[in-house]
C-alpha atoms as a printed R data frame, in Angstrom:
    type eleno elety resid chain resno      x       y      z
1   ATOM     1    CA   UNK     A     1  0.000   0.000  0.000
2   ATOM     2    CA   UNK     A     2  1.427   3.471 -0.789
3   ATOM     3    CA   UNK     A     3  1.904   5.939  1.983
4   ATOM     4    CA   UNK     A     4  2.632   9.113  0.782
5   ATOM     5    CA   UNK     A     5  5.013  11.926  2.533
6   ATOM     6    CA   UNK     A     6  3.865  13.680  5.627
7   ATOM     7    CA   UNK     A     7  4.851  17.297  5.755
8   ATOM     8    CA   UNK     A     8  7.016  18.482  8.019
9   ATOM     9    CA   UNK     A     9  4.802  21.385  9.216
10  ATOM    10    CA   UNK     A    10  1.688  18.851  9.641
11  ATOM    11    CA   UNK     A    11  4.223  16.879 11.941
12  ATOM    12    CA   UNK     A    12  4.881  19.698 13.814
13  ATOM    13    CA   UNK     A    13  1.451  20.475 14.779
14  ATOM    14    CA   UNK     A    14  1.279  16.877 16.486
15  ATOM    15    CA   UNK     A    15  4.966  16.281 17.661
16  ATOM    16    CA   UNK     A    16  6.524  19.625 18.673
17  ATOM    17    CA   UNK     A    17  6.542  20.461 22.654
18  ATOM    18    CA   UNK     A    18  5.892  24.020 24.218
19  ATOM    19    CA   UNK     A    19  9.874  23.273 24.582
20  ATOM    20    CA   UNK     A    20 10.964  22.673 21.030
21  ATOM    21    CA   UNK     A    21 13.385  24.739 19.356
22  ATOM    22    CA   UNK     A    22 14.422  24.812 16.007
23  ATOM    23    CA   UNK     A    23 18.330  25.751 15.383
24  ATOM    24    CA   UNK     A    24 19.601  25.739 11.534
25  ATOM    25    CA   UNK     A    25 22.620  23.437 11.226
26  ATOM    26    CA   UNK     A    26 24.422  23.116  7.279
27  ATOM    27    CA   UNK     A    27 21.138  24.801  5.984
28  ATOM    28    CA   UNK     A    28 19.132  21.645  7.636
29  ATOM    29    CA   UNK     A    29 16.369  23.045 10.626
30  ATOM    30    CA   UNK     A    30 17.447  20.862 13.679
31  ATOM    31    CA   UNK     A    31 14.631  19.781 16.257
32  ATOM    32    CA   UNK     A    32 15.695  20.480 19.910
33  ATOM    33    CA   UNK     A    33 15.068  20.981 23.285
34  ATOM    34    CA   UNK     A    34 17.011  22.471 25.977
35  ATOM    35    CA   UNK     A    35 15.184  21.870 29.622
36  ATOM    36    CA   UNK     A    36 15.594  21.817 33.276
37  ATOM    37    CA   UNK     A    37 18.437  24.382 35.063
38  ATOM    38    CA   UNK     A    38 19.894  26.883 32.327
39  ATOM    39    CA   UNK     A    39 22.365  27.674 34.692
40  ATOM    40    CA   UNK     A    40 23.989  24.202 34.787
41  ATOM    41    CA   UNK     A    41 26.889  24.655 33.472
42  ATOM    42    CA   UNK     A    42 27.645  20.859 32.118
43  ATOM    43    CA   UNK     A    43 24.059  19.510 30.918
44  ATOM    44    CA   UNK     A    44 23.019  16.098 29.849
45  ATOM    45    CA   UNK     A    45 22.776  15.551 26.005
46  ATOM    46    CA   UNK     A    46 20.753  12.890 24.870
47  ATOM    47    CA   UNK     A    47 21.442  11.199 21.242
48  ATOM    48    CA   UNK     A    48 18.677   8.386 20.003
49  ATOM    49    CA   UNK     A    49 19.295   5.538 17.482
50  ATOM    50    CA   UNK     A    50 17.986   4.712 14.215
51  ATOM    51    CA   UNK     A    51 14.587   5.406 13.716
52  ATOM    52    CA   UNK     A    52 13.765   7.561 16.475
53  ATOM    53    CA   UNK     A    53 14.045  10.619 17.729
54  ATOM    54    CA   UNK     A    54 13.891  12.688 21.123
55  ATOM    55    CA   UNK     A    55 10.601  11.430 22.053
56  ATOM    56    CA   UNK     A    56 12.825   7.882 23.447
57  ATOM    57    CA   UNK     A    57 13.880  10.105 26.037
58  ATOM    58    CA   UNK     A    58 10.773  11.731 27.471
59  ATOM    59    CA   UNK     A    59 10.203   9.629 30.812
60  ATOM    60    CA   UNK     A    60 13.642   9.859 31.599
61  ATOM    61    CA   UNK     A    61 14.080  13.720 30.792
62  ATOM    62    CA   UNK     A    62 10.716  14.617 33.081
63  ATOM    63    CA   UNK     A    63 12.779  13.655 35.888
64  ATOM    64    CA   UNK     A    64 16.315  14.437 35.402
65  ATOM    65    CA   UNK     A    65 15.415  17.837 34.389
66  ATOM    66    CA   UNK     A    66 14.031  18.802 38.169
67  ATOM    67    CA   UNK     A    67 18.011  19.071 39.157
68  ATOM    68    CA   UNK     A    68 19.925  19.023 35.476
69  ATOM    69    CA   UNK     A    69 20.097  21.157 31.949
70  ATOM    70    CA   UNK     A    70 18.697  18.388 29.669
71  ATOM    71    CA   UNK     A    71 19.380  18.796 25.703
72  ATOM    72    CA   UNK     A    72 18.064  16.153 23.311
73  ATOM    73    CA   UNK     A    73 17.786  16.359 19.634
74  ATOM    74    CA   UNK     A    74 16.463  14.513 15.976
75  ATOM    75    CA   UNK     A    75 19.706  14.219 14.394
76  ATOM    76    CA   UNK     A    76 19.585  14.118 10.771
77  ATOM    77    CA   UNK     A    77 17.697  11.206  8.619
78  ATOM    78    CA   UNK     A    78 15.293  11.110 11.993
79  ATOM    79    CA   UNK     A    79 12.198  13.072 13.406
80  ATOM    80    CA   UNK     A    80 11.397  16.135 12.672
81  ATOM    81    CA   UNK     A    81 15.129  17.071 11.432
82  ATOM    82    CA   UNK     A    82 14.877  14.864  8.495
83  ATOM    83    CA   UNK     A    83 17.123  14.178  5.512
84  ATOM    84    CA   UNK     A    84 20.659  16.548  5.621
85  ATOM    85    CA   UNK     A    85 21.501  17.423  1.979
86  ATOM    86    CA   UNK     A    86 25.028  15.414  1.809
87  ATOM    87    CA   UNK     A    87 23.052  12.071  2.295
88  ATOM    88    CA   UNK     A    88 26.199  11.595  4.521
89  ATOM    89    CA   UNK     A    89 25.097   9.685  7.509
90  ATOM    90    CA   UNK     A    90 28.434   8.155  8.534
91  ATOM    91    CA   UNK     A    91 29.501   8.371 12.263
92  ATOM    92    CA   UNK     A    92 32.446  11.225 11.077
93  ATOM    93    CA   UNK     A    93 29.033  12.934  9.668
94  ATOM    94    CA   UNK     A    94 27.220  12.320 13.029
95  ATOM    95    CA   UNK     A    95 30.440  13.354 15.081
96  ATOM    96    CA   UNK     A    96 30.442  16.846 13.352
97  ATOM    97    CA   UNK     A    97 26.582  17.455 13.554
98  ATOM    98    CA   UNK     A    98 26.983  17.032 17.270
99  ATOM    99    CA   UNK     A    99 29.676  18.697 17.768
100 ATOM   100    CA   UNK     A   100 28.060  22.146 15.637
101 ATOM   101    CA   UNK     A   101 25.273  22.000 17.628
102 ATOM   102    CA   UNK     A   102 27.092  22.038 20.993
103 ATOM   103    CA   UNK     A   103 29.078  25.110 19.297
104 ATOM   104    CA   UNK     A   104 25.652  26.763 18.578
105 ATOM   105    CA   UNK     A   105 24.401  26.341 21.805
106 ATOM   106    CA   UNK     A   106 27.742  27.292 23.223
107 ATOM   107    CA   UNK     A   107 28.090  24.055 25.199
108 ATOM   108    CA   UNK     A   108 31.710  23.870 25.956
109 ATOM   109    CA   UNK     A   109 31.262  20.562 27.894
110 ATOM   110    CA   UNK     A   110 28.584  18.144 28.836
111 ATOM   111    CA   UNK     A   111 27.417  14.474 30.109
112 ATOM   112    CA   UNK     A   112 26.898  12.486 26.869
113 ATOM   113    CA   UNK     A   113 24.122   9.583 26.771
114 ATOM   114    CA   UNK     A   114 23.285   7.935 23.534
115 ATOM   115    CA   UNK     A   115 21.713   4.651 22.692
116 ATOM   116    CA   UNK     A   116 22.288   1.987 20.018
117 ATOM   117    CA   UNK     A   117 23.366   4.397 16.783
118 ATOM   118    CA   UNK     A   118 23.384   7.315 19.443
119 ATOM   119    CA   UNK     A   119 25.463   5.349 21.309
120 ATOM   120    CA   UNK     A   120 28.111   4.781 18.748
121 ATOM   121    CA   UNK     A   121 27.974   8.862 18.066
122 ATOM   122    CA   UNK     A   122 28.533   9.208 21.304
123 ATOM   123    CA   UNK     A   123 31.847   7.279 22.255
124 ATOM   124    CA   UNK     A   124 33.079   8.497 18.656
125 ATOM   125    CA   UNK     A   125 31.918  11.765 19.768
126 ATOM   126    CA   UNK     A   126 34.114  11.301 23.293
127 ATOM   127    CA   UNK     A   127 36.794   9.669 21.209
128 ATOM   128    CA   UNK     A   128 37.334  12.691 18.703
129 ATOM   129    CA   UNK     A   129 36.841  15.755 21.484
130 ATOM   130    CA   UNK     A   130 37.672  13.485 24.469
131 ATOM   131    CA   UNK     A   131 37.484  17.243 26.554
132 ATOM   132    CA   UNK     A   132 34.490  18.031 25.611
133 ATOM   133    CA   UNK     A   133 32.756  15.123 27.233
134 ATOM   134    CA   UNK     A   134 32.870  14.844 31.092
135 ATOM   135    CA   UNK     A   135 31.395  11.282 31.635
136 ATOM   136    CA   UNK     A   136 30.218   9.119 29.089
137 ATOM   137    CA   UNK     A   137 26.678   6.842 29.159
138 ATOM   138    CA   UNK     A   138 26.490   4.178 26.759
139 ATOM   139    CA   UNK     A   139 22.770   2.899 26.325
140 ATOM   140    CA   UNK     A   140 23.057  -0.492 23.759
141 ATOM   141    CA   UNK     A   141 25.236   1.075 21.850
142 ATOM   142    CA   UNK     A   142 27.093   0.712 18.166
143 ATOM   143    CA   UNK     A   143 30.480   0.195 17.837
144 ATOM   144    CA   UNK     A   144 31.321  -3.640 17.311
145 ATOM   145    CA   UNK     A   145 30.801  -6.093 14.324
146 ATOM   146    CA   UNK     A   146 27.869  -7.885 15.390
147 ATOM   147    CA   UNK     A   147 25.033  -9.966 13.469
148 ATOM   148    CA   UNK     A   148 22.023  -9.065 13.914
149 ATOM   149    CA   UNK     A   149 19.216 -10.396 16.381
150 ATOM   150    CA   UNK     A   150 15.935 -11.117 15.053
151 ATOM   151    CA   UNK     A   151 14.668  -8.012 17.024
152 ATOM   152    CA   UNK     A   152 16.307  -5.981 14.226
153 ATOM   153    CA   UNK     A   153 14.109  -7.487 11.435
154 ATOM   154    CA   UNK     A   154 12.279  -4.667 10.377
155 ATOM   155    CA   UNK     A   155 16.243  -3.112  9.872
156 ATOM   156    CA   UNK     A   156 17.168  -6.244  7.941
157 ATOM   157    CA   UNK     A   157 14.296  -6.170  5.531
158 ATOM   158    CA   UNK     A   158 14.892  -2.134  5.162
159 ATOM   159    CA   UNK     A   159 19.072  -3.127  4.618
160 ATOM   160    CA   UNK     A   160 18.367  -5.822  2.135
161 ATOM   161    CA   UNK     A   161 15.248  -4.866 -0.058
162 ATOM   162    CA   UNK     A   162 17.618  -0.912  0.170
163 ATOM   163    CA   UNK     A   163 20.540  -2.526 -2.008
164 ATOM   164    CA   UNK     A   164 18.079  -3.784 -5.045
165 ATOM   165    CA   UNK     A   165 17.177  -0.751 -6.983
166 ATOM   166    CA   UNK     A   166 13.554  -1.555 -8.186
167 ATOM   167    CA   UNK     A   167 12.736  -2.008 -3.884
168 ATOM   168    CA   UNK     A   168 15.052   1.037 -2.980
169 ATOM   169    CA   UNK     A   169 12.843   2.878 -4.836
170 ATOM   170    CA   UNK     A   170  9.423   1.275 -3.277
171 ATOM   171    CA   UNK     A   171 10.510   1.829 -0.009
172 ATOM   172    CA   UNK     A   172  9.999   5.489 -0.670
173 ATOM   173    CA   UNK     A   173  6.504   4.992 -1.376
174 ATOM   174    CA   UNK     A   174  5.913   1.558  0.629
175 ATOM   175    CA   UNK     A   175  5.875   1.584  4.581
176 ATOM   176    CA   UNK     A   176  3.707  -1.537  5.408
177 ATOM   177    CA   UNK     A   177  2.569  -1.171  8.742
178 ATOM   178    CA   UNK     A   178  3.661  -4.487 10.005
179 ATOM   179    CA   UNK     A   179  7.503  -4.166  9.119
180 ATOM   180    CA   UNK     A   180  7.549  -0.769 11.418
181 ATOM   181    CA   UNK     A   181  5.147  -2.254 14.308
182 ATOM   182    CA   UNK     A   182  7.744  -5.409 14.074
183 ATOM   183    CA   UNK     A   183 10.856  -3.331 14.675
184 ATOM   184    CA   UNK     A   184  9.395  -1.915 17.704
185 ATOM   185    CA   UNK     A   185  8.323  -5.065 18.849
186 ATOM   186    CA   UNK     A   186 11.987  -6.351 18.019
187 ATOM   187    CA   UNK     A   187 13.385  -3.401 20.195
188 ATOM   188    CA   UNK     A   188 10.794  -3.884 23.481
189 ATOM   189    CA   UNK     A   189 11.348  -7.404 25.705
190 ATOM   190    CA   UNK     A   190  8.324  -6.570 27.522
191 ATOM   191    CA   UNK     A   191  5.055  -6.114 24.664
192 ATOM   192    CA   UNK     A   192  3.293  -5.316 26.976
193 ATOM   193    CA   UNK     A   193  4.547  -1.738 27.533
194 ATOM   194    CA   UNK     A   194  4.274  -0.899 24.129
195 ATOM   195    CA   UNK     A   195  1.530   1.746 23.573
196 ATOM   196    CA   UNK     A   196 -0.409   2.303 20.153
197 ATOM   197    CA   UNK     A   197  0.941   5.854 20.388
198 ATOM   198    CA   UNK     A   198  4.557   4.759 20.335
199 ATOM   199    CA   UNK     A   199  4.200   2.806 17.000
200 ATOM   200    CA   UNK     A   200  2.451   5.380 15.314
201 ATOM   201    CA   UNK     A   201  4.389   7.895 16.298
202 ATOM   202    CA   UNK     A   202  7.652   5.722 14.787
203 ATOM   203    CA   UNK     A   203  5.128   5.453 11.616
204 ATOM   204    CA   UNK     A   204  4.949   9.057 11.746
205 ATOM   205    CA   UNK     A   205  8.776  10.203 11.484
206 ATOM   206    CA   UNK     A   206  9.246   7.136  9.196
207 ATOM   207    CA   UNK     A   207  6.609   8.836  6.576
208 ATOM   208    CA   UNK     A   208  8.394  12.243  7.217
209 ATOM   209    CA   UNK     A   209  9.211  13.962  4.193
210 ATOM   210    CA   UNK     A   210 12.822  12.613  3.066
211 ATOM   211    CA   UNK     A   211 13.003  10.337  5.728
212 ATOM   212    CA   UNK     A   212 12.427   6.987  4.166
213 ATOM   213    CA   UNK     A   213 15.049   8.013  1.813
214 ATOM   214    CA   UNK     A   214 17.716   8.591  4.529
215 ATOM   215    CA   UNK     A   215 16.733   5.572  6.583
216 ATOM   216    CA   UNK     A   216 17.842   3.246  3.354
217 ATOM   217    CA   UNK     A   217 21.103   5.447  2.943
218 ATOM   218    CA   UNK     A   218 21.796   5.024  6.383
219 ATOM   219    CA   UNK     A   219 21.256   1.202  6.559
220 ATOM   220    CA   UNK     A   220 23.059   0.080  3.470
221 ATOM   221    CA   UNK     A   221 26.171   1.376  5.132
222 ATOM   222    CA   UNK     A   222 27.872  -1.546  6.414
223 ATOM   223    CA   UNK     A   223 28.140  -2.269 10.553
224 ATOM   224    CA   UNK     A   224 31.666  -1.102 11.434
225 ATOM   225    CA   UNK     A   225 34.081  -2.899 14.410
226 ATOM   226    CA   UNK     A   226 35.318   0.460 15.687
227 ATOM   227    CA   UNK     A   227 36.768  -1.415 18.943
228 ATOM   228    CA   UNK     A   228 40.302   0.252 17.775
229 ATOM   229    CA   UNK     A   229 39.187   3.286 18.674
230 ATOM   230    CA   UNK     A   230 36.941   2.197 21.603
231 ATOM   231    CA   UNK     A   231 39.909   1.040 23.461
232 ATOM   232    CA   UNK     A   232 41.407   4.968 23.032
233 ATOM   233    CA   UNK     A   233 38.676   6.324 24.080
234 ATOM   234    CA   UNK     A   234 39.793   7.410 27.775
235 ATOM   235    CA   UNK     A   235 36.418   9.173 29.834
236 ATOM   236    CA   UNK     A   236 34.793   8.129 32.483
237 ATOM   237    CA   UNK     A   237 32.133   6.057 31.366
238 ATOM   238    CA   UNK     A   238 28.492   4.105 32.264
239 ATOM   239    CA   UNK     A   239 27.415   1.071 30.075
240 ATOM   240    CA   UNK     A   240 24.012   0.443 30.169
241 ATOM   241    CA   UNK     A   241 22.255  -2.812 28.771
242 ATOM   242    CA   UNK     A   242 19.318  -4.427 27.954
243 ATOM   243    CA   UNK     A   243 19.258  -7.863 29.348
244 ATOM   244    CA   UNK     A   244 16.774  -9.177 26.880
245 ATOM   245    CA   UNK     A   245 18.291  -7.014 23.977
246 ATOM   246    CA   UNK     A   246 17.124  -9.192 20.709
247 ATOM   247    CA   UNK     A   247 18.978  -6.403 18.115
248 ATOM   248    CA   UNK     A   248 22.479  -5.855 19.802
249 ATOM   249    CA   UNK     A   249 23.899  -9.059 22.178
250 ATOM   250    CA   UNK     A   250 24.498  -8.433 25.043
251 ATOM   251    CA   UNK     A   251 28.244  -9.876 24.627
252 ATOM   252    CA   UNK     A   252 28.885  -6.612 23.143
253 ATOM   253    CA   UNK     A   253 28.118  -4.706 26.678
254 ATOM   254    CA   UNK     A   254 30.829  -6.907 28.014
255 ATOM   255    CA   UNK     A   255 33.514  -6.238 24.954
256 ATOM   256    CA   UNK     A   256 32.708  -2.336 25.799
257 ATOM   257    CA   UNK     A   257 33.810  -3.073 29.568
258 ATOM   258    CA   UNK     A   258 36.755  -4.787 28.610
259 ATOM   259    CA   UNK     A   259 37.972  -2.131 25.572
260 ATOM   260    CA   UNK     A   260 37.253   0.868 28.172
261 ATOM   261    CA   UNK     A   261 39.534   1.475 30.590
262 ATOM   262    CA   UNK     A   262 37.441   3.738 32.862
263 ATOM   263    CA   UNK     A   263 34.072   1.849 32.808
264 ATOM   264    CA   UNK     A   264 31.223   0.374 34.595
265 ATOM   265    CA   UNK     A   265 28.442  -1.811 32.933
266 ATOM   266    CA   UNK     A   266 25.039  -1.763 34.323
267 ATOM   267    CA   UNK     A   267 22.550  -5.039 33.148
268 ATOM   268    CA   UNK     A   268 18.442  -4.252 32.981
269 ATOM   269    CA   UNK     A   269 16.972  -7.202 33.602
270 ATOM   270    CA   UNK     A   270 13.732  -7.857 31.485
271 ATOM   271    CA   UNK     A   271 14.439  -5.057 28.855
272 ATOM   272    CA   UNK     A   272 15.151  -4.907 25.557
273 ATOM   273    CA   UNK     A   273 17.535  -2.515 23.012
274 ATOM   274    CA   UNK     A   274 15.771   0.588 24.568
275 ATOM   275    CA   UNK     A   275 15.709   0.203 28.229
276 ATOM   276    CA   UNK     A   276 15.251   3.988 28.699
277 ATOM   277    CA   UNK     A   277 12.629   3.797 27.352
278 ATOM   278    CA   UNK     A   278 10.996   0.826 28.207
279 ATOM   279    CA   UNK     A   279 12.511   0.278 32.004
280 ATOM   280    CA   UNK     A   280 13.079   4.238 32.652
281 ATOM   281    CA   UNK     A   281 12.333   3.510 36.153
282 ATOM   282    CA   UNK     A   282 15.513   1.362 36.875
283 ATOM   283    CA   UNK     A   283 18.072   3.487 34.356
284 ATOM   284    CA   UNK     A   284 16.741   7.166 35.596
285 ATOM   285    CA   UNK     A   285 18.220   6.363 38.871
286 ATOM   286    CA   UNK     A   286 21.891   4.642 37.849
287 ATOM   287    CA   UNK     A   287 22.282   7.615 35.169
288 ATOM   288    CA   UNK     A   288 21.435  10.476 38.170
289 ATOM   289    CA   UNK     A   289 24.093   8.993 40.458
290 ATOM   290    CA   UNK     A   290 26.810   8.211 38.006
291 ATOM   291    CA   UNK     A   291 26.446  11.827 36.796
292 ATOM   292    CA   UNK     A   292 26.071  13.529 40.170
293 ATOM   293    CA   UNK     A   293 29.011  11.386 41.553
C-alpha cells in the first residue's frame, strides 16, 4: 500500500513540545530541546538511534530535568530534522553534527548519553573531542561487528530490499505497517509496555518527508568494528544494557567493559535494546548517580 510523505509542518502540529526549538545546522532546521536548570553549566545531552528521535527520552528527561540542563535532539535522517543534503550519515558525519550544535548552543562541555546508533555517536563523539565530554553513558550502543538479532528485522528487511534498486525505490513509497510495528516489537522485551501511540508515532517520522530516503542510505552502510578506537577512548564512562536485547547481544556490553579502561556496565533485567525507554524507572536512577558522583 502506498503511503505518501507527511509534511514536516503537519508533523509539527502533532509532535513539537511548548519546549521545542528549532536551530539551523548546514542549511538543515534541527529539532531540539534544551530543559531543566539553564544555569547548569555541564548539561546532559541525549542522542537516540535509528529510527527515532527525542521522544525515546521523554520519561527519563521529566525527571532528570528537576536538578539538570537536559538537551536532546532529531539528528539528521530522523524526526522532525529529516534528511541533511550530503546524504552523509556516517559516524564522522554524526560526530560533526553534534559537535556544531554544541558550538551553537555554546556548550563547551557536557554528560553524553546515547543509545544503540546514538550510542556509537557518542563514544566516537568522546573519542574525537575526548574534553568536551565529562562522563560518558552508553545505552546499547554501536560500535562492534555484530550480526544481527531477530529483534532488528524490520532493519534487515529495510538493509536488504535498500541494495536492489527496483525495492530502494518502493521503499519510498511503501511503509507496510507491520515491518515498522515489528521493529518496535523487536526493540521492546516486555510487549506489553508498548503503547499504540509509540508505533504510530515511529510510523509518523518514518513517513516524514525525506526520511524513508535517509533511513535506506543510512542502513546500506555496512556495521563497522570500531573497537580500535573504543579502546582509546579514555572518559569516564556508564554502560548500560538491555538484558533481553534481541537487536544488539548483550556480549557486546561486556567487549565495551573490557575495551574501556574507565568503565562500569550496568545489566536491565527484562528489557530490551531501549531500556530507557521501556525500564526508565531502573536506568533514571543509575544515570542520576553516576552523573552527580
Amino acid at each position: 500500500m502506498i503511503k505518501f510523505d507527511i509534511p514536516v509542518e503537519k508533523l509539527k502540529k502533532k509532535y513539537a513540545h511548548p519546549e521545542s526549538k528549532f536551530i539551523e545546522v548546514d542549511g538543515l532546521l534541527v529539532h531540539y530541546r534544551d530543559e531543566g536548570n539553564s544555569l547548569n553549566n555541564i548539561p546532559l545531552v541525549l542522542i537516540h538511534g535509528t529510527s527515532s528521535s527525542l521522544h525515546t527520552w521523554d520519561v527519563c528527561t521529566e525527571t532528570w530535568k528537576k536538578s539538570h540542563r537536559v538537551i536532546r535532539f532529531d539528528i539528521p535522517a530522523f524526526g522532525l530534522t529529516g534528511p541533511n543534503k550530503e546524504h552523509d550519515y556516517s559516524f564522522k558525519h554524526y560526530v560533526d553534527f553534534v559537535n556544531k550544535v554544541l558550538n551553537i548552543l555554546k556548550i563547551n562541555k557536557c554528560y553524553l548519553a546515547g543509545n544503540s546508533l546514538g550510542g556509537g555517536i557518542a563514544w566516537e563523539f568522546a573519542y574525537a573531542y575526548p574534553n568536551r565530554v565529562e562522563k560518558l553513558i552508553l545505552l546499547d550502543a554501536m560500535g562492534y561487528d555484530f550480526k544481527l538479532g531477530k529483534g532488528g528485522i524490520g532493519f534487515k528487511l529495510i538493509s536488504v530490499f535498500g541494495k536492489i534498486p527496483i525495492a530502494n525505490i518502493s521503499l519510498n513509497y511503501i511503509t507496510p505497517y507491520s515491518i515498522v510495528k515489528k521493529s518496535v516489537e523487536g526493540v521492546y522485551y516486555d510487549k506489553s509496555k508498548i503503547k499504540q501511540e509509540t508505533i504510530d508515532r515511529y510510523i509518523d517520522f518514518t513517513l516524514r518527508k525525506g526520511n524513508r530516503r535517509a533511513l535506506v542510505e543510512r542502513l546500506i552502510i555496512p556495521l563497522e568494528d570500531g573497537s580500535s578506537r573504543i579502546k582509546e577512548v579514555k572518559t569516564q564512562t556508564l554502560i548500560i544494557w538491555g538484558e533481553n536485547d534481541e537487536l544488539i547481544p548483550i556480549e557486546c556490553a561486556y567487549k565495551f567493559q573490557k575495551d574501556l579502561p574507565n568503565s562500569q556496565l550496568v545489566i536491565i533485567k527484562n528489557s530490551g535494546h531501549i531500556p530507557m525507554e521501556e525500564s526508565p524507572e531502573e536506568v533514571i536512577p543509575v544515570i542520576e548517580n553516576f552523573i552527580s558522583t
